[in-house]
DRENKE-767037 format. One record per residue: residue number from 0; residue in three letters; chain; x, y, z of N, C-alpha, C in turn. Coordinates in nm, 3 decimals. Layout:
REM DRENKE-767037
+-----+--------+--------+---------+---------+---------+---------+---------+---------+---------+---------+---------+
| num | residu | chaine |     nxx |     nyy |     nzz |    caxx |    cayy |    cazz |     cxx |     cyy |     czz |
+-----+--------+--------+---------+---------+---------+---------+---------+---------+---------+---------+---------+
| NUM |    ALA |      A |       X |       Y |       Z |       X |       Y |       Z |       X |       Y |       Z |
...
+-----+--------+--------+---------+---------+---------+---------+---------+---------+---------+---------+---------+
***
This chain:
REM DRENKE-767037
+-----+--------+--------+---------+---------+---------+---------+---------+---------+---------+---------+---------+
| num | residu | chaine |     nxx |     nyy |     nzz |    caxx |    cayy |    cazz |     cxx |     cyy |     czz |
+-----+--------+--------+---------+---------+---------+---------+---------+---------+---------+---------+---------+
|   0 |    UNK |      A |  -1.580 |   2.173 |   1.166 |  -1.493 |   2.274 |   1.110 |  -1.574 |   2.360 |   1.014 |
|   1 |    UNK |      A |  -1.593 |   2.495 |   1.047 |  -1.667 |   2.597 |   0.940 |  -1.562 |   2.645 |   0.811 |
|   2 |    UNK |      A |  -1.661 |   2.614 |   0.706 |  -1.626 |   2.620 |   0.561 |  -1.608 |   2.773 |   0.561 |
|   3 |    UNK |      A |  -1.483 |   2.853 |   0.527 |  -1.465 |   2.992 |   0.489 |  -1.530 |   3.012 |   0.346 |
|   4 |    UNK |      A |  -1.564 |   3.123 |   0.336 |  -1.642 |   3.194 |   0.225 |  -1.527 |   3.222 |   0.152 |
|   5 |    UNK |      A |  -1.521 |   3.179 |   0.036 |  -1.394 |   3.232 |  -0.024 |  -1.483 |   3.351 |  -0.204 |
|   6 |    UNK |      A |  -1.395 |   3.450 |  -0.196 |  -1.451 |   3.519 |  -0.342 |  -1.364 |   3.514 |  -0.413 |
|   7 |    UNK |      A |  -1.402 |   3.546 |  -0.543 |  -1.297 |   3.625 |  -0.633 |  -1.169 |   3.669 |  -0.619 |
|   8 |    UNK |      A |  -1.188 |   3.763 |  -0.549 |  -1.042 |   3.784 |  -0.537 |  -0.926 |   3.701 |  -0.439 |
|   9 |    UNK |      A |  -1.007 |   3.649 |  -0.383 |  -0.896 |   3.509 |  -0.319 |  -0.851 |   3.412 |  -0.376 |
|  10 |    UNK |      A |  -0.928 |   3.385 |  -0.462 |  -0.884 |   3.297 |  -0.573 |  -0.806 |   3.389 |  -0.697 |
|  11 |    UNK |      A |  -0.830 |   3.464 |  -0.720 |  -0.721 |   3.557 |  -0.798 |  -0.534 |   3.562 |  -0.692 |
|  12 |    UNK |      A |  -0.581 |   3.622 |  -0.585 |  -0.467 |   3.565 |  -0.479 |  -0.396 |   3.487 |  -0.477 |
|  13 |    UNK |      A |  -0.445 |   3.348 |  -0.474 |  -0.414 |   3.243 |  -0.464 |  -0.313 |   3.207 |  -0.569 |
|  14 |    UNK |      A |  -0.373 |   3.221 |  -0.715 |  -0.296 |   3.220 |  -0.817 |  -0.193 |   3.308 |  -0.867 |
|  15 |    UNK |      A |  -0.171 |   3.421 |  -0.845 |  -0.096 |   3.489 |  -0.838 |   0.053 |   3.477 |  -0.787 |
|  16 |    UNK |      A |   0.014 |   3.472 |  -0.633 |   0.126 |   3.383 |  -0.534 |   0.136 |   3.276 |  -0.650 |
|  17 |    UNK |      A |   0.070 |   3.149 |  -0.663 |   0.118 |   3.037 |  -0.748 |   0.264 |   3.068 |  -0.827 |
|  18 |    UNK |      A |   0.202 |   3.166 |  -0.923 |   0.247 |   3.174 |  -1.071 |   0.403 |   3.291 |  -1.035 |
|  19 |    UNK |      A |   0.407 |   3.325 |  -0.930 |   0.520 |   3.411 |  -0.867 |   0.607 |   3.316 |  -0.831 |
|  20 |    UNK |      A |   0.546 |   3.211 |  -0.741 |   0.626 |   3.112 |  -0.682 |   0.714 |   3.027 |  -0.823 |
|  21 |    UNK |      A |   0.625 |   3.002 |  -0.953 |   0.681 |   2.911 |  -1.074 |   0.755 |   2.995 |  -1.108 |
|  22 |    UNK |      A |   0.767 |   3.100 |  -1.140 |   0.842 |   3.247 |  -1.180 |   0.945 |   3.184 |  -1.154 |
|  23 |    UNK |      A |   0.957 |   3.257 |  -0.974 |   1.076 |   3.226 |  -0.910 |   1.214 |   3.090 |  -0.959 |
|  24 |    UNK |      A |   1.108 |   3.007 |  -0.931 |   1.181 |   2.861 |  -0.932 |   1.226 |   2.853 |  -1.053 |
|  25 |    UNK |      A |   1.175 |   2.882 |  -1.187 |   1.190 |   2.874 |  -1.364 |   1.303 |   2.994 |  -1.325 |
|  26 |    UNK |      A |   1.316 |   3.089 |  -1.260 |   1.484 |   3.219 |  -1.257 |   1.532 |   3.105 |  -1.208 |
|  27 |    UNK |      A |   1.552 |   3.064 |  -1.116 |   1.639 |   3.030 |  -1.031 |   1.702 |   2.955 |  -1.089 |
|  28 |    UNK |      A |   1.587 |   2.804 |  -1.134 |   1.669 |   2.679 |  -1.208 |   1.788 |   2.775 |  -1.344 |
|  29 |    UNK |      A |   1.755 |   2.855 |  -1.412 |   1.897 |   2.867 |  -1.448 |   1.986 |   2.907 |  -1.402 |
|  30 |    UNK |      A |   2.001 |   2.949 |  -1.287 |   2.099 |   2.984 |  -1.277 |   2.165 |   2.906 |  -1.129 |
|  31 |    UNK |      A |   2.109 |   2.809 |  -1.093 |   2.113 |   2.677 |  -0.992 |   2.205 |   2.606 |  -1.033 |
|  32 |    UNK |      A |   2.299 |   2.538 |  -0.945 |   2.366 |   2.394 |  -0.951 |   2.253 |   2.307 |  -0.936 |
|  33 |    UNK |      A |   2.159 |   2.294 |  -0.916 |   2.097 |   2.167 |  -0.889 |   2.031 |   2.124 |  -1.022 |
|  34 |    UNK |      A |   2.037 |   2.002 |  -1.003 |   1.979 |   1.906 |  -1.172 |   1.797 |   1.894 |  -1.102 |
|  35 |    UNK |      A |   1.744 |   1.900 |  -1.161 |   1.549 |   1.893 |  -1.102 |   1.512 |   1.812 |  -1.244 |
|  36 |    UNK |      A |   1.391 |   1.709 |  -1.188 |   1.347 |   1.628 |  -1.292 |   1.216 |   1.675 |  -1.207 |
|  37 |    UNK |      A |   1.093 |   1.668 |  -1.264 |   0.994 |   1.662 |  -1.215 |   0.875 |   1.511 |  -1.365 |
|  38 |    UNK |      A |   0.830 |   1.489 |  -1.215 |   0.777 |   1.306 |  -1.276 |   0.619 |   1.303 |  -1.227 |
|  39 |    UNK |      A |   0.514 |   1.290 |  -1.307 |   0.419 |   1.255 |  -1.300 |   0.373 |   1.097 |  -1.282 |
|  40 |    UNK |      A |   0.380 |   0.998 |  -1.186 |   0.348 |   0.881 |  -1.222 |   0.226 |   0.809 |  -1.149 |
|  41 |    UNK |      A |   0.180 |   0.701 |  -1.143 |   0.101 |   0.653 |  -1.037 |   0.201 |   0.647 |  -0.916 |
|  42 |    UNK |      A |   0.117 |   0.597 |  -0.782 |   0.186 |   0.573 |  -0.665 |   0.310 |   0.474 |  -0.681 |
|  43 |    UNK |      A |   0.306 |   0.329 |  -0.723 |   0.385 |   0.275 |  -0.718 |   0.487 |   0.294 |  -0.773 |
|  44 |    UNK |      A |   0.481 |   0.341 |  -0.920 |   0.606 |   0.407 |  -1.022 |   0.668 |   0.509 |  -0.981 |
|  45 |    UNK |      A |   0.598 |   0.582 |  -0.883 |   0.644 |   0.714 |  -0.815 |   0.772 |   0.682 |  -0.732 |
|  46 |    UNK |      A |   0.745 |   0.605 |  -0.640 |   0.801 |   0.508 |  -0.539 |   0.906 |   0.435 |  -0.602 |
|  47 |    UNK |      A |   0.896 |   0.345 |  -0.718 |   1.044 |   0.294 |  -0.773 |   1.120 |   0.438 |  -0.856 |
|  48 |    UNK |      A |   1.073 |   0.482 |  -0.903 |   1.123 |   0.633 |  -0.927 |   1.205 |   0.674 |  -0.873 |
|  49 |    UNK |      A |   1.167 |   0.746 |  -0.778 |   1.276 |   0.810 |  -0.601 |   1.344 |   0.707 |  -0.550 |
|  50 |    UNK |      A |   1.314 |   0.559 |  -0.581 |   1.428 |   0.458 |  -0.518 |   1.581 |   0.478 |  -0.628 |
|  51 |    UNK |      A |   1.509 |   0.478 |  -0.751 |   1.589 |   0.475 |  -0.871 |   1.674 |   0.599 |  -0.870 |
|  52 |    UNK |      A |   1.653 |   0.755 |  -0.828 |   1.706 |   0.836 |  -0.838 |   1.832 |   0.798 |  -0.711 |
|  53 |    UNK |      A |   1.747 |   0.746 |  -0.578 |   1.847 |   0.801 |  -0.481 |   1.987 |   0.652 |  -0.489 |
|  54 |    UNK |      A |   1.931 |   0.542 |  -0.565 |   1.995 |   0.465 |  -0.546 |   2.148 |   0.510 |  -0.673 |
|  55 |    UNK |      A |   2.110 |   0.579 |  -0.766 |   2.180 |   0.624 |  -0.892 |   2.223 |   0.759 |  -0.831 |
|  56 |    UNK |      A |   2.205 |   0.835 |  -0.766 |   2.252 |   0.996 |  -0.661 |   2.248 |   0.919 |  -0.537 |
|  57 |    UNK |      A |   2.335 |   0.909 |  -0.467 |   2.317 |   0.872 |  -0.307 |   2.321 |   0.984 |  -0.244 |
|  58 |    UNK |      A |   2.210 |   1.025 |  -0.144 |   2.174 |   1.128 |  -0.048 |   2.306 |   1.181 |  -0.052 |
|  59 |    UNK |      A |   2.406 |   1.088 |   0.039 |   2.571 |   1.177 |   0.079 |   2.625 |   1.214 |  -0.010 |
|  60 |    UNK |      A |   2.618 |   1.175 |  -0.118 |   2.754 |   1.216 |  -0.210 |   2.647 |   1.336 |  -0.282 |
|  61 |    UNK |      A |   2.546 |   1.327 |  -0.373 |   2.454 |   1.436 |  -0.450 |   2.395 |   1.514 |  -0.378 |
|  62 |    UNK |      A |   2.343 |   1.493 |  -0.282 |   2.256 |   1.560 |  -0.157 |   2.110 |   1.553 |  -0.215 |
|  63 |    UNK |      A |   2.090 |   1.443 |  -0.269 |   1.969 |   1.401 |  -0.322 |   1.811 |   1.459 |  -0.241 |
|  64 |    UNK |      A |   1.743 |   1.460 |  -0.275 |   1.563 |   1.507 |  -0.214 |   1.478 |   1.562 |  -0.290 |
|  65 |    UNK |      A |   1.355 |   1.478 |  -0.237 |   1.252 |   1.506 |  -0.325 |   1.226 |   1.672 |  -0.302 |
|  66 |    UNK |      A |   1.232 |   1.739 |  -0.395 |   1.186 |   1.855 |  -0.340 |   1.048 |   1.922 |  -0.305 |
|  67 |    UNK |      A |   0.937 |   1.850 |  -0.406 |   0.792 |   1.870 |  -0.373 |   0.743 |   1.774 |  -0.414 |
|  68 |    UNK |      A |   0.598 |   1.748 |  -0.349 |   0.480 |   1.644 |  -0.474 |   0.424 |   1.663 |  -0.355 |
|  69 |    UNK |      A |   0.271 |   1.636 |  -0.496 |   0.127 |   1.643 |  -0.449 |   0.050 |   1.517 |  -0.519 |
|  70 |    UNK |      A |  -0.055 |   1.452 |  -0.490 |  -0.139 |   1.415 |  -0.528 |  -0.202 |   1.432 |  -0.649 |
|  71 |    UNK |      A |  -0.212 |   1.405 |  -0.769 |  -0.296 |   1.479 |  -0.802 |  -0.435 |   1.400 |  -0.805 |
|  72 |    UNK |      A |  -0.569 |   1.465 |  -0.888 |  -0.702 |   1.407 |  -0.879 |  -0.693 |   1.313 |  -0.934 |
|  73 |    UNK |      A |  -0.662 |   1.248 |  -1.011 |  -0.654 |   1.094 |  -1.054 |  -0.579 |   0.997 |  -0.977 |
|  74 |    UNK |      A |  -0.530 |   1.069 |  -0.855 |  -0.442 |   0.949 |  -0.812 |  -0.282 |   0.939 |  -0.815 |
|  75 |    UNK |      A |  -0.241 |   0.989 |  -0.923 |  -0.132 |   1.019 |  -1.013 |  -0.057 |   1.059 |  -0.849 |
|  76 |    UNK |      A |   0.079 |   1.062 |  -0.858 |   0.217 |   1.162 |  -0.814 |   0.262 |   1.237 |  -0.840 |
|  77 |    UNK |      A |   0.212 |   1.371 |  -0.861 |   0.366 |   1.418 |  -0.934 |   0.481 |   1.495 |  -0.781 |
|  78 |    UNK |      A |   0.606 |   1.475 |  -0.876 |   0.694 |   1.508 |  -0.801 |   0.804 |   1.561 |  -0.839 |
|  79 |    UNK |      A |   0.883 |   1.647 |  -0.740 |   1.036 |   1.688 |  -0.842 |   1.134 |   1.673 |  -0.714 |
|  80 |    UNK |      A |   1.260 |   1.597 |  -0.771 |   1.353 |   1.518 |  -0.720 |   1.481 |   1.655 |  -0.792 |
|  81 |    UNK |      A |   1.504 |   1.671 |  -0.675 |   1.657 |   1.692 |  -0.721 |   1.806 |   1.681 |  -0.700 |
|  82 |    UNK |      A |   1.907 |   1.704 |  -0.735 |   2.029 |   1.681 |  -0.691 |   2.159 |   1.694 |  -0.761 |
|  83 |    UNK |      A |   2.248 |   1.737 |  -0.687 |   2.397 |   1.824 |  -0.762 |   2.456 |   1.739 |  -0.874 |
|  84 |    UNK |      A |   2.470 |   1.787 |  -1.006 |   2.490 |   1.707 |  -1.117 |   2.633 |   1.622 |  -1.099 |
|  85 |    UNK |      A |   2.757 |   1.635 |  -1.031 |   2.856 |   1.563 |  -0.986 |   2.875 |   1.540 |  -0.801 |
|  86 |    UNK |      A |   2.930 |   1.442 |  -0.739 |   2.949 |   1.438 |  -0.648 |   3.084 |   1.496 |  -0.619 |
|  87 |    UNK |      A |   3.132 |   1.558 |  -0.517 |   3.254 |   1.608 |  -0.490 |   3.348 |   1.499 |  -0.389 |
+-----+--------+--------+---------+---------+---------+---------+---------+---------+---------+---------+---------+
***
């Protein structure tokens, strides 16, 4: 697989989009029904984490889901879980 040449301004790009995308999501969450926690933990804590949310929000009734996570370089999880603050 050939390594693309990346410059300056792709990496300016890159971040841009980023920081548009956090924009977005930071408008939105106020004015969202949805409750968002976002959790930095190791793998395993990550894992009782999202058991802990969905078992305390059940998928059917909150409409529970992780909404993103990545890796990060240490190993770490982070992630953001969210879901409707009452069940109907």
């Amino acid at each position: 697989m050939a390594r693309t040449v990346q410059r300056p301004s792709d990496l300016a790009q890159r971040l841009a989009a980023r920081r548009d995308v956090v924009q977005r999501r930071e408008r939105d969450a106020t004015n969202s029904p949805w409750r968002r926690e976002t959790f930095i933990l190791p793998r395993e804590a990550a894992r009782e984490k999202a058991r802990e949310w969905f078992e305390r929000f059940p998928k059917a009734a909150y409409m529970t889901e992780v909404e993103n996570w990545r890796e990060l370089d240490d190993g770490r999880i982070e992630f953001t879980i969210r879901c409707l603050p009452s069940a109907d």
